[in-house]
Backbone as ProteinMPNN parsed JSONL, in Angstrom:
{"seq_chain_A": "XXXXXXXXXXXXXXXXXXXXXXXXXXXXXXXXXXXXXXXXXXXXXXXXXXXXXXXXXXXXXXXXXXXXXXXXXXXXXXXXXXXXXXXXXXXXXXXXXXXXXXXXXXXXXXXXXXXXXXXXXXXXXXXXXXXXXXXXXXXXXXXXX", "coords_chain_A": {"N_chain_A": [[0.856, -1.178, 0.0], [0.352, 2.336, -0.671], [2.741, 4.902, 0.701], [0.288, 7.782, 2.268], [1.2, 9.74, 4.239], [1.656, 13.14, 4.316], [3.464, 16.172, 4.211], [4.701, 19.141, 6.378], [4.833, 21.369, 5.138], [2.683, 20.797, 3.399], [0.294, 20.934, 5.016], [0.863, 23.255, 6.384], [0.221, 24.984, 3.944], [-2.389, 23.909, 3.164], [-3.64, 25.709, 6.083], [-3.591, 27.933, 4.553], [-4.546, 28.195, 2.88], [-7.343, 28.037, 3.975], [-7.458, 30.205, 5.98], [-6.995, 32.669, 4.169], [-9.659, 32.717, 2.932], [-10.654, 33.02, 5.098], [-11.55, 31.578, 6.604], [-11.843, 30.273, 10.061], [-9.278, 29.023, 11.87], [-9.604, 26.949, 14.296], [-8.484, 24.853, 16.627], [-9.814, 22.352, 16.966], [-10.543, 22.411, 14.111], [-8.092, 21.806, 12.954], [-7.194, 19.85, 14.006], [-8.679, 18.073, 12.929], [-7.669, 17.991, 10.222], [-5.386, 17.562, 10.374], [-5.284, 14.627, 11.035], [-6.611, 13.283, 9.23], [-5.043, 13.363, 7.036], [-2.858, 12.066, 8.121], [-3.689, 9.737, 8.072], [-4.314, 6.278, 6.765], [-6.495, 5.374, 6.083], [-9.812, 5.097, 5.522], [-11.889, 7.244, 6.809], [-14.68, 7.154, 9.264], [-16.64, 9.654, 10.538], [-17.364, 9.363, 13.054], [-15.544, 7.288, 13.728], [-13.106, 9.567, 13.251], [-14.021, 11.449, 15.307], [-13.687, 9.55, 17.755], [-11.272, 8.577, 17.369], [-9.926, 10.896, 17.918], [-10.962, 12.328, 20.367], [-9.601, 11.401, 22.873], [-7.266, 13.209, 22.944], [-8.718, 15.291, 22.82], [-10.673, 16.138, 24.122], [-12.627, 18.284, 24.768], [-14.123, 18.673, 22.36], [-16.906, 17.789, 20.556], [-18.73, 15.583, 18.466], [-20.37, 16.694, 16.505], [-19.457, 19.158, 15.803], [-16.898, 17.735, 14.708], [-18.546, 16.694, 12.535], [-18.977, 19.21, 11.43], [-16.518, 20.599, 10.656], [-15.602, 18.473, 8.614], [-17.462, 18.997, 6.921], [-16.908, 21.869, 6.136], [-13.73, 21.271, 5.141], [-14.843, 19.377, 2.901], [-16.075, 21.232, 1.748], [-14.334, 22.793, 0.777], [-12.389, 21.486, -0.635], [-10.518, 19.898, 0.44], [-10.685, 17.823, 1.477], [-12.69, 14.149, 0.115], [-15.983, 13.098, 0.258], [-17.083, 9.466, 0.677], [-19.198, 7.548, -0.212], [-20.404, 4.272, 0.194], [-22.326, 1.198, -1.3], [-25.251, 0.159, -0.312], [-24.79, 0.749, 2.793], [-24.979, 3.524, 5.086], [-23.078, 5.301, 6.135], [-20.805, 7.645, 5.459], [-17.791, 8.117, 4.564], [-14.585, 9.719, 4.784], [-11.581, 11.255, 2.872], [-8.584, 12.403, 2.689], [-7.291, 14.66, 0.256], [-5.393, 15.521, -0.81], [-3.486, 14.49, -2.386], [-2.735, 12.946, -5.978], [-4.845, 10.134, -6.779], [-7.167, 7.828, -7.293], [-10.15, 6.597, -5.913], [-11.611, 2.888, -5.164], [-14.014, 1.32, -5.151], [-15.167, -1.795, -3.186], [-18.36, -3.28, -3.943], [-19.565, -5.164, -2.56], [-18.717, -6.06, -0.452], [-17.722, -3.497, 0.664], [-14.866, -2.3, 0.766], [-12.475, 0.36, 0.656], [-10.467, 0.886, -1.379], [-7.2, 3.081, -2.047], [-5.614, 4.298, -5.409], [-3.468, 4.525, -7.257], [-2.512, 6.567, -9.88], [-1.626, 8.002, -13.184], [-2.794, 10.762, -13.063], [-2.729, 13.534, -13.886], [-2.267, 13.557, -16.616], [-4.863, 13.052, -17.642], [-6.176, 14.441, -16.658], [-5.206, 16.995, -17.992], [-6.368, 15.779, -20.403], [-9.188, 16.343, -20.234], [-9.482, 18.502, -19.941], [-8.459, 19.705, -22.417], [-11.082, 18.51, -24.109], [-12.911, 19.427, -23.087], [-12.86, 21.936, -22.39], [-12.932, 22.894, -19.904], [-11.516, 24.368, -16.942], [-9.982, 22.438, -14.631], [-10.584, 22.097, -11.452], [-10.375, 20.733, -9.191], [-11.043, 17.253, -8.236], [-12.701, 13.926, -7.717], [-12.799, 10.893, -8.39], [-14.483, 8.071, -8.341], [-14.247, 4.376, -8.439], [-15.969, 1.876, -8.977], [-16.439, -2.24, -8.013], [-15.781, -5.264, -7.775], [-14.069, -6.383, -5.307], [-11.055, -8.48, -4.95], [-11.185, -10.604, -2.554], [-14.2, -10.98, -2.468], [-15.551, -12.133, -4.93]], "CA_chain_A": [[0.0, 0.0, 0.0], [1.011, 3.464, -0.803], [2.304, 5.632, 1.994], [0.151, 9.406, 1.361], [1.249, 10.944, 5.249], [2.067, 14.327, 4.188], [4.441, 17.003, 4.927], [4.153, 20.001, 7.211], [4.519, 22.289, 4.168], [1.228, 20.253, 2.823], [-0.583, 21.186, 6.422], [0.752, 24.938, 5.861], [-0.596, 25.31, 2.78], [-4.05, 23.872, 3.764], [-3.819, 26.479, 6.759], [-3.583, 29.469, 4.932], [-5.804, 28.411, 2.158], [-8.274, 28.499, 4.718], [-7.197, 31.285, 6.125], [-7.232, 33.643, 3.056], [-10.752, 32.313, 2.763], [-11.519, 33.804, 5.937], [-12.353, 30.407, 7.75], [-11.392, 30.009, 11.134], [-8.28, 27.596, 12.225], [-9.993, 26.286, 15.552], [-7.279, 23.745, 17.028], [-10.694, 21.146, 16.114], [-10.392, 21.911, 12.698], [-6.994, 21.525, 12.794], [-6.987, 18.057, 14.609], [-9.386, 17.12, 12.065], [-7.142, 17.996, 8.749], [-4.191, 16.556, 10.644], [-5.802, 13.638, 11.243], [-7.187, 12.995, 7.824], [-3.522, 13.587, 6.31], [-1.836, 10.95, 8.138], [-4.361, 8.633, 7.743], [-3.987, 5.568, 5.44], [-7.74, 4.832, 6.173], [-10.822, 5.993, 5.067], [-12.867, 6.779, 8.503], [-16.136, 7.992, 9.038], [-16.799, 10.84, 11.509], [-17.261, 8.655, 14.25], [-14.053, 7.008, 13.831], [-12.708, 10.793, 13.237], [-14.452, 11.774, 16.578], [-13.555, 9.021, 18.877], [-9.536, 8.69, 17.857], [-9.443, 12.179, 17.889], [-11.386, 12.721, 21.991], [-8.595, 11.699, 23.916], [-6.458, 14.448, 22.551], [-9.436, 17.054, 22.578], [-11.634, 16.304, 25.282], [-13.572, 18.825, 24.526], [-14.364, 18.258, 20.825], [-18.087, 17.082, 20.085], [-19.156, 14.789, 17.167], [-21.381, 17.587, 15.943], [-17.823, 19.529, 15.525], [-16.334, 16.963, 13.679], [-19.206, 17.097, 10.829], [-19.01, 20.678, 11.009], [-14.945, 20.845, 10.451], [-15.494, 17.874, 7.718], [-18.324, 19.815, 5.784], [-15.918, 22.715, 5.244], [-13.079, 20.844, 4.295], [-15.074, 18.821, 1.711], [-16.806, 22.263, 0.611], [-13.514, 23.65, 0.033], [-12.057, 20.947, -1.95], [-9.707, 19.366, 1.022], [-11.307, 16.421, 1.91], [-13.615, 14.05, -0.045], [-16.846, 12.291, 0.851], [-17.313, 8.71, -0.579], [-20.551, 7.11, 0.337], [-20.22, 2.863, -0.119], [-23.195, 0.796, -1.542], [-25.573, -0.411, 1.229], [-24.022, 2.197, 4.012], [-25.033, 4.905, 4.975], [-21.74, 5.675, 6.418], [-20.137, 8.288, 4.759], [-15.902, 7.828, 4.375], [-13.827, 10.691, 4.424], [-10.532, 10.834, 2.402], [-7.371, 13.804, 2.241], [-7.455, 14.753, -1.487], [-3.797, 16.235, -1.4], [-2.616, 13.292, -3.4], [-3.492, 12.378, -6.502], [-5.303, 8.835, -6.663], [-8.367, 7.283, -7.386], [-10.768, 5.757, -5.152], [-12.394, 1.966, -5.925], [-14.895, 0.386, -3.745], [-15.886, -3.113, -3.809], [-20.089, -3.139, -4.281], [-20.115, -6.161, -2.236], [-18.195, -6.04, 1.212], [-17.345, -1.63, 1.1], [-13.619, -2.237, 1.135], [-12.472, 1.101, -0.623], [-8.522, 0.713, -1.555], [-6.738, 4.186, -3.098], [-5.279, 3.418, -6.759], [-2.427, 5.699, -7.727], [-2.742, 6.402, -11.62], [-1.404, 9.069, -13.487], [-3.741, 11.52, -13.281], [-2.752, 14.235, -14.301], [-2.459, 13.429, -18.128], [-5.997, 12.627, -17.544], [-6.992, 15.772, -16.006], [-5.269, 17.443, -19.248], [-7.11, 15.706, -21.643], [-10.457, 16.717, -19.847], [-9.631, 20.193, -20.034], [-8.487, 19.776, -23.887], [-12.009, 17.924, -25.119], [-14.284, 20.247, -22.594], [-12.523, 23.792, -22.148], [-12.835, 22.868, -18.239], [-10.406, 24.283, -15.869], [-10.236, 21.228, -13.525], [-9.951, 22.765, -10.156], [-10.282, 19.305, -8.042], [-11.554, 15.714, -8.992], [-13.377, 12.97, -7.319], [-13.216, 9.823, -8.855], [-14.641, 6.364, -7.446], [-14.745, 3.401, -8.966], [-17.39, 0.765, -7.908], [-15.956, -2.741, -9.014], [-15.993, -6.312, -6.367], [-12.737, -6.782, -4.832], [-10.677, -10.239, -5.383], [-11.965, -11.755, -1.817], [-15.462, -11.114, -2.664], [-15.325, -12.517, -6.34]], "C_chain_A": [[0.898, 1.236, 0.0], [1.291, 3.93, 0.258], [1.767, 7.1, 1.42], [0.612, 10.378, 3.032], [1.933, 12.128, 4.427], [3.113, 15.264, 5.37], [4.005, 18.265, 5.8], [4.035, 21.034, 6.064], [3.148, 22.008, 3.683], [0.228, 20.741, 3.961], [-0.372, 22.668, 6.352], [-0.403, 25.152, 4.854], [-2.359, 25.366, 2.772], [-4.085, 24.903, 4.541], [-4.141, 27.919, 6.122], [-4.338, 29.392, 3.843], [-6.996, 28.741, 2.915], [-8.799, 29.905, 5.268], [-7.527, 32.506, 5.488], [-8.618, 33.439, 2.419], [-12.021, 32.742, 3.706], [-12.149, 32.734, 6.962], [-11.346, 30.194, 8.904], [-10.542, 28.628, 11.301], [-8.615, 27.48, 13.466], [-8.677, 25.215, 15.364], [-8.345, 22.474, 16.79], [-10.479, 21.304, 14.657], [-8.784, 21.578, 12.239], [-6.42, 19.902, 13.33], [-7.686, 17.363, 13.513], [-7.944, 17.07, 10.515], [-5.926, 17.527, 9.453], [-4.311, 14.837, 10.483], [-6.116, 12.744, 10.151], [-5.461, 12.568, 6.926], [-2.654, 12.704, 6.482], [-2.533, 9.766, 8.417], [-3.68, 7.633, 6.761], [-5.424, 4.815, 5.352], [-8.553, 5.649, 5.372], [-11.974, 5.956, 5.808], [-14.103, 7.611, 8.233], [-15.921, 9.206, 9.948], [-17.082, 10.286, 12.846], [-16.175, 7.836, 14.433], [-13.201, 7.836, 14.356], [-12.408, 10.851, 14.9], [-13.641, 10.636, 17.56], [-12.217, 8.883, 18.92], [-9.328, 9.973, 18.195], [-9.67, 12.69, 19.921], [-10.086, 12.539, 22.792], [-7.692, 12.737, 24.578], [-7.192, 15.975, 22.629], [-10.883, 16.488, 23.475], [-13.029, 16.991, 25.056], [-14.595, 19.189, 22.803], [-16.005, 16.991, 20.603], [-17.841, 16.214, 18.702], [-19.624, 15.822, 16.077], [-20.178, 18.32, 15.241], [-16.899, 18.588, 14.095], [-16.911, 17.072, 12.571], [-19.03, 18.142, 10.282], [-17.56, 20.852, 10.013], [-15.338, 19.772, 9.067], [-16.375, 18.559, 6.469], [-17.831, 20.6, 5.089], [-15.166, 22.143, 4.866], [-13.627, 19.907, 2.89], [-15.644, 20.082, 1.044], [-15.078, 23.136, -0.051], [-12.231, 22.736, -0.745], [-10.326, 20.036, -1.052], [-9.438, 18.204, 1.425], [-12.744, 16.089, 0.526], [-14.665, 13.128, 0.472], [-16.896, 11.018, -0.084], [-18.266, 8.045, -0.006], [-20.75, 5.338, -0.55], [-21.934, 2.456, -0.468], [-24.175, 0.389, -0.317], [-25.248, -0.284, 2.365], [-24.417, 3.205, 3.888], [-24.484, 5.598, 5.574], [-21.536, 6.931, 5.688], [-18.457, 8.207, 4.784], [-15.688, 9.08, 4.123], [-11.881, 10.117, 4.026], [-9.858, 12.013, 2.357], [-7.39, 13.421, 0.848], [-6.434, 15.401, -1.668], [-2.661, 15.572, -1.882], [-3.569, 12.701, -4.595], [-3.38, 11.21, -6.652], [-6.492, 8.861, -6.884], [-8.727, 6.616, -6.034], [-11.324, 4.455, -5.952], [-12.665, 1.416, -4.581], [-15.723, -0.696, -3.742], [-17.896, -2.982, -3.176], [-20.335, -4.584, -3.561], [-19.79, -6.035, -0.577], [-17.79, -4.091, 1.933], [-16.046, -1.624, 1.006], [-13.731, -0.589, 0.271], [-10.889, 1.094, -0.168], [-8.347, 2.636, -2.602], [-5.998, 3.49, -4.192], [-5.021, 4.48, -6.817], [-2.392, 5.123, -8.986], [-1.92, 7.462, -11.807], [-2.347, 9.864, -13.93], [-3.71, 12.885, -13.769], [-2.664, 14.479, -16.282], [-3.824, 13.448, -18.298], [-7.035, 13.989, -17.391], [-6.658, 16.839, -17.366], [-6.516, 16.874, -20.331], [-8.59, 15.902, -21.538], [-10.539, 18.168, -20.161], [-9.144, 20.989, -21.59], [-9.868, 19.488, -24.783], [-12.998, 18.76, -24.426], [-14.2, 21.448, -22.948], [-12.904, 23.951, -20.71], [-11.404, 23.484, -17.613], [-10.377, 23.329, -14.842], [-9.585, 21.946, -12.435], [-9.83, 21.547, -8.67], [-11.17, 18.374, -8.64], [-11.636, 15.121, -7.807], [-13.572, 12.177, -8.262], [-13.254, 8.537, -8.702], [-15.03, 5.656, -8.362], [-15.405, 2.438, -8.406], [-16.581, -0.816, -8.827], [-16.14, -4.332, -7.37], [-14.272, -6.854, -6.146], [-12.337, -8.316, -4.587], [-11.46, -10.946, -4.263], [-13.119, -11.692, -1.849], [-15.649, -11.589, -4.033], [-15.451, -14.168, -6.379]], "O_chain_A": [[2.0, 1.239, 0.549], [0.469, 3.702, 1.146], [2.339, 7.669, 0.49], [0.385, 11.588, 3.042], [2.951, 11.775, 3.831], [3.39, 15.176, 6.566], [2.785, 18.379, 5.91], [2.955, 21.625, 6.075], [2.407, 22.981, 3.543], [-0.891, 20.937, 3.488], [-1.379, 23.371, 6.262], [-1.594, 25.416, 5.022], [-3.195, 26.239, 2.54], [-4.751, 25.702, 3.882], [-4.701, 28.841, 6.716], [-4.946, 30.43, 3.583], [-7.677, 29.696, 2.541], [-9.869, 30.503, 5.156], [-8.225, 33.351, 6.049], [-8.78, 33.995, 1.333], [-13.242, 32.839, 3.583], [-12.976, 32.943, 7.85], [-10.156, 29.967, 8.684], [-10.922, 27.497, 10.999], [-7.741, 28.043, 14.125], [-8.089, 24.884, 14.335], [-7.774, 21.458, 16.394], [-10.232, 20.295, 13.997], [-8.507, 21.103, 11.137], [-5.483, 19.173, 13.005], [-7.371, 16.222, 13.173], [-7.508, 16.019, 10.044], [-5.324, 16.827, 8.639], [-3.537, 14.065, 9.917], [-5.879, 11.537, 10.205], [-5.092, 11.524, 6.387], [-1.818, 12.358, 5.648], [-1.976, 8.824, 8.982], [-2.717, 7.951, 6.063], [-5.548, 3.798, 4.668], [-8.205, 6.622, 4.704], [-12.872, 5.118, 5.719], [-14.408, 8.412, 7.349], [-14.781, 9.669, 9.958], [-16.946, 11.075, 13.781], [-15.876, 7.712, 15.621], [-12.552, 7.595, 15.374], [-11.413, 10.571, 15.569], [-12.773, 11.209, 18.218], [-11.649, 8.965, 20.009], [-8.34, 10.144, 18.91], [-8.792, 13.223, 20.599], [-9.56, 13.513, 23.33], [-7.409, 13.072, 25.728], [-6.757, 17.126, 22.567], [-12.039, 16.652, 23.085], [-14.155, 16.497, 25.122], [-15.556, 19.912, 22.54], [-16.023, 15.761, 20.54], [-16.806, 16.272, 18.038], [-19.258, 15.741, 14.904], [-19.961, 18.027, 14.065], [-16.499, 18.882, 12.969], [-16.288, 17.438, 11.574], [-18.916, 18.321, 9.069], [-17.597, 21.184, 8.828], [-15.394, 20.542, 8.108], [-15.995, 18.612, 5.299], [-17.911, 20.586, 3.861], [-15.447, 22.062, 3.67], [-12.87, 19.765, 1.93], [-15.72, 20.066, -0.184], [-14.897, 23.829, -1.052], [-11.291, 23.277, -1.327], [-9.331, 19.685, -1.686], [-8.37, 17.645, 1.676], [-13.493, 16.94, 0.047], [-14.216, 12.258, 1.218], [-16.803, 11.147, -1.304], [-17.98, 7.97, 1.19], [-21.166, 5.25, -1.705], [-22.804, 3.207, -0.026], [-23.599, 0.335, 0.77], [-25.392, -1.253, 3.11], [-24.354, 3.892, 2.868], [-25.021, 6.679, 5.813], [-22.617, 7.226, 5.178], [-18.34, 8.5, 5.974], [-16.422, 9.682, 3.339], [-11.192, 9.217, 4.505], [-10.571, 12.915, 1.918], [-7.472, 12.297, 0.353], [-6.371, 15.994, -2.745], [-1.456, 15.824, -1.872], [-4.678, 12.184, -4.455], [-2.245, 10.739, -6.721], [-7.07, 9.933, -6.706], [-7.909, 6.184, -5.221], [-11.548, 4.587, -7.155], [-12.059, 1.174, -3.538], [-16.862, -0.652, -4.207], [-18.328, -2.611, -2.084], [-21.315, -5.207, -3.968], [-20.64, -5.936, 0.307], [-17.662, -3.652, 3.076], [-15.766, -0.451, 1.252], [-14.651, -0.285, -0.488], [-10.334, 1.236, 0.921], [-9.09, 3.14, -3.444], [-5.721, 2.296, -4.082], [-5.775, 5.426, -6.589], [-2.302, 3.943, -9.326], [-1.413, 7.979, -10.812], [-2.772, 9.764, -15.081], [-4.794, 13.38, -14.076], [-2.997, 15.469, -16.934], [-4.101, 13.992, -19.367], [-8.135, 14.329, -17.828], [-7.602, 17.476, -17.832], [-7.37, 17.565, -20.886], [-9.291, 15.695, -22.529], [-11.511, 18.812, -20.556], [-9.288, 22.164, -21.926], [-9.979, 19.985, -25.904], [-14.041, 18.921, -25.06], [-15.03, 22.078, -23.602], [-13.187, 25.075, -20.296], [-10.317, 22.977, -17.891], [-11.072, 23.751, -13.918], [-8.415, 22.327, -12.403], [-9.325, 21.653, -7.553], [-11.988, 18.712, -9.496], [-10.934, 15.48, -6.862], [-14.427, 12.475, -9.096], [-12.263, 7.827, -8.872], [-15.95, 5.973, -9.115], [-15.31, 2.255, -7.192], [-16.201, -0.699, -9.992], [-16.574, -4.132, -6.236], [-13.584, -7.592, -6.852], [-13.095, -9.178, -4.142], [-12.304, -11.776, -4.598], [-13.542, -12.545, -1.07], [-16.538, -10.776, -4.288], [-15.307, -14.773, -7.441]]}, "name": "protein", "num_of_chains": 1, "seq": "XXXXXXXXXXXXXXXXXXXXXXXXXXXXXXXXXXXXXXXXXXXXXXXXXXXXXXXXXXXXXXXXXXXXXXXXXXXXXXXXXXXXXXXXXXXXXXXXXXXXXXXXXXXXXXXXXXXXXXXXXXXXXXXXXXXXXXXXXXXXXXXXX"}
């Protein structure tokens, strides 16, 4: 499996995008986009929430959706929502990769492609500026097969 932990320059950068956006760096939203970053999972918000309490005591659940809502509205995090779950998965999107999620058991594995050739030739046959991508594949993973 790939490793995607990120660097502290990658955790800057998120900070001051935010920032220059005018959204508040609470030390919760900041546990959350840490958190996410050195993941190699893909957790829900109750996952999020409960590794995260020890460290923040005071950090609701309610919090956690909140902090995850903005980062998926601003293109930091994405949501991937499995067949027959009504889970939701959150993923750091500061690597490019694909998502694929088996339609039988939920596994969802990342799949490093070259994506950026990809993302050109979208923005050659549309006239799109591609400013961020989401793309899941649905497909049944070998031990369910």
């Amino acid at each position: 499996m790939s490793d995607h932990r990120h660097s502290l320059g990658v955790y800057e950068d998120i900070l001051n995008q935010l920032k220059a956006k005018g959204i508040r760096l609470t030390e919760s939203r900041k546990a959350v986009i840490r958190y996410l970053m050195t993941s190699d999972q893909h957790p829900s918000a109750d996952v999020i929430y409960y590794d995260l309490l020890p460290d923040n005591p005071g950090m609701s659940l309610a919090t956690v959706y909140n902090n995850l809502k903005v980062l998926v509205e601003e293109g930091i995090v994405s949501e991937i929502k499995v067949n027959n779950d009504n889970t939701t998965y959150y993923d750091f999107m500061g690597h490019d990769h694909l998502n694929i999620v088996c339609e039988k058991c939920g596994q969802i594995t990342d799949l490093y492609l070259p994506i950026p050739s990809f993302k050109e030739e979208v923005e050659s046959q549309t006239g799109f500026r591609i400013t961020r991508e989401q793309m899941i594949l649905h497909g049944v993973c070998p031990n369910c097969q």
